[in-house]
C-alpha positions, 0 to 999 in steps of 0.5 A: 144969569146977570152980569153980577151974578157972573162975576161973582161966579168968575171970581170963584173958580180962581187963576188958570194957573190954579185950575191947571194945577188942581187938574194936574193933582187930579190926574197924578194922583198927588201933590208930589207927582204934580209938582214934579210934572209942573216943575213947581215945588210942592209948598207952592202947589199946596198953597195955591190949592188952598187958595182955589178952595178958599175961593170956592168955599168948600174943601176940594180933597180929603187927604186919607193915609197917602191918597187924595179922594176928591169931595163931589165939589172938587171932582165938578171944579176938576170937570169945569177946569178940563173944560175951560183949560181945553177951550184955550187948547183949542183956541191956540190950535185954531190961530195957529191954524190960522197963520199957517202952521200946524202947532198944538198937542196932540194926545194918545192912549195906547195899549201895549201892543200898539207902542211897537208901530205908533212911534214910526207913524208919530216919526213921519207925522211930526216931519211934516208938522214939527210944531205938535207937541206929544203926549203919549201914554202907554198901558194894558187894555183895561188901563186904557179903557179907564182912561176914557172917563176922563176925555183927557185924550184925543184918541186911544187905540185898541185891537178890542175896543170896548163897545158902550162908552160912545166911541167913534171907531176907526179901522186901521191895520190888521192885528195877526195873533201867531204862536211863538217857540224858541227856534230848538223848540220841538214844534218848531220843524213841524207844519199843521200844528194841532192844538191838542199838541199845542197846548200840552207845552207850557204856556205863557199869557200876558196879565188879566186887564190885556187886549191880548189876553181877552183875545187869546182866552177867547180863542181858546175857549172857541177851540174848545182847547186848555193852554198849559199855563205856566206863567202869567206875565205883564209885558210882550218884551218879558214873554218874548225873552221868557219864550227865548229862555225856553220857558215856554211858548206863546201867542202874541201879536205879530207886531211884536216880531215885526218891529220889536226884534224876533231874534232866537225865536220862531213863529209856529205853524198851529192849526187855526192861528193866526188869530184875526184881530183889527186895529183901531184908532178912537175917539169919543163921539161927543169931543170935538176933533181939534185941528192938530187931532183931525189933521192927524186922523187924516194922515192915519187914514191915508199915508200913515196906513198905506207906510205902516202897511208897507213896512209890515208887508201887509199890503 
């Protein structure tokens, strides 16, 4: 391609700032929620918009009802834009790195679950490195799976990560699955729970799209046991509280316990519980590590798993 065809090109795609802006739209969904997330007013992002596509030449969205639907020309304008924004991202950690501090942002799509420990891992983490800025994203397992399309993250961490989307996986701690009543519940003084007996109680699941709802279901269904469902619920908090209500019992990470409270409950001793499941930080195989992301796999792999053991007496 010669020079003037390049700076034709150039001139099409408009400012970074336009591109940032027409990134943020893209992720939030609309132009109200990325006004507020660039702290712009809503007019100004609309016309710088209208300005990126003036220079493109083609509409970038349709606006129906209340939604955007990006026209396949905005989706590659957004593609491109992540590609370019990313490439500066990079190029201010590495001169960072390069004077000597550890600065940039680091970017982090958790399952629910994993909101429990991630925080006193980032704790000690950014103790040592205080120039790293955060993001940090929290939803069920599939929310987390979809988030995966758009690269947007350095690593997303899962007990069941899904295996076709070209991961790179990276074991980190156990993931125990226990049984949980109210402490006057009748199970809990009894040992060597059968499951039969187990499952007559109520019992309360996490939601459809859960890492530990997969994990349950299909744990059950190798038992070859039915739970006794009473209540489907979206949040490990609302069944720990529902299970202390005596609504219930339930099965849930034991991370749960360990870091967010067990106070009026009690962990059941059922036969082939707990269920064993793994942790795992991941990234996408064909998405360079930057700087900030390989030094904090480096002390996931090393510190931040040998003090997550410690406090979770899994050593």
């Amino acid at each position: 391609m010669g020079c003037k065809s390049m700076r034709q090109l150039h001139a099409r795609i408009g400012t970074l700032r336009q591109l940032e802006i027409l990134v943020a739209v893209y992720q939030s969904g609309s132009i109200t929620a990325a006004s507020k997330s660039l702290h712009l007013t809503q007019p100004s992002v609309s016309m710088q918009l209208k300005k990126l596509a003036d220079v493109v030449g083609v509409p970038l969205y349709d606006s129906i009802g209340r939604k955007l639907v990006f026209t396949q020309a905005g989706l590659e304008v957004v593609k491109s834009a992540r590609e370019v924004l990313g490439c500066f991202e990079r190029l201010e950690m590495k001169l960072s790195d390069m004077q000597g501090l550890k600065a940039g942002s680091l970017r982090l799509a958790v399952v629910n679950t994993a909101k429990y420990f991630i925080p006193h891992l980032l704790g000690e983490f950014l103790k040592a490195y205080p120039n790293i800025d955060v993001e940090f994203n929290v939803g069920n397992r599939q929310q987390i799976v979809d988030r995966i399309a758009s690269g947007e993250d350095d690593f997303y961490v899962f007990s069941h990560p899904p295996q076709d989307v070209g991961l790179e996986l990276h074991e980190f701690l156990p993931n125990p699955l226990v049984a949980i009543a109210q402490e006057t519940h009748p199970l809990a003084s009894q040992s060597n729970i059968d499951m039969a007996d187990f499952s007559q109680y109520p019992f309360l699941i996490r939601e459809q799209g859960s890492g530990t709802r997969f994990a349950v279901e299909r744990f059950f269904k190798t038992a070859s046991a039915t739970p006794n469902t009473r209540m489907t619920i979206a949040s490990n908090e609302a069944i720990k509280h529902s299970v202390m209500s005596g609504l219930g019992v339930a099965i849930l990470s034991r991370h749960t316990l360990g870091f967010g409270g067990s106070q009026g409950l009690v962990e059941l001793d059922v036969q082939q519980l707990p269920i064993t499941t793994q942790w795992y930080f991941a990234n996408l195989e064909d998405k360079q590590l930057s700087t900030v992301a390989a030094t904090f796999l480096e002390y996931v792999s090393k510190q931040g798993r040998i003090s997550m053991m410690e406090q979770l007496d899994l050593g």
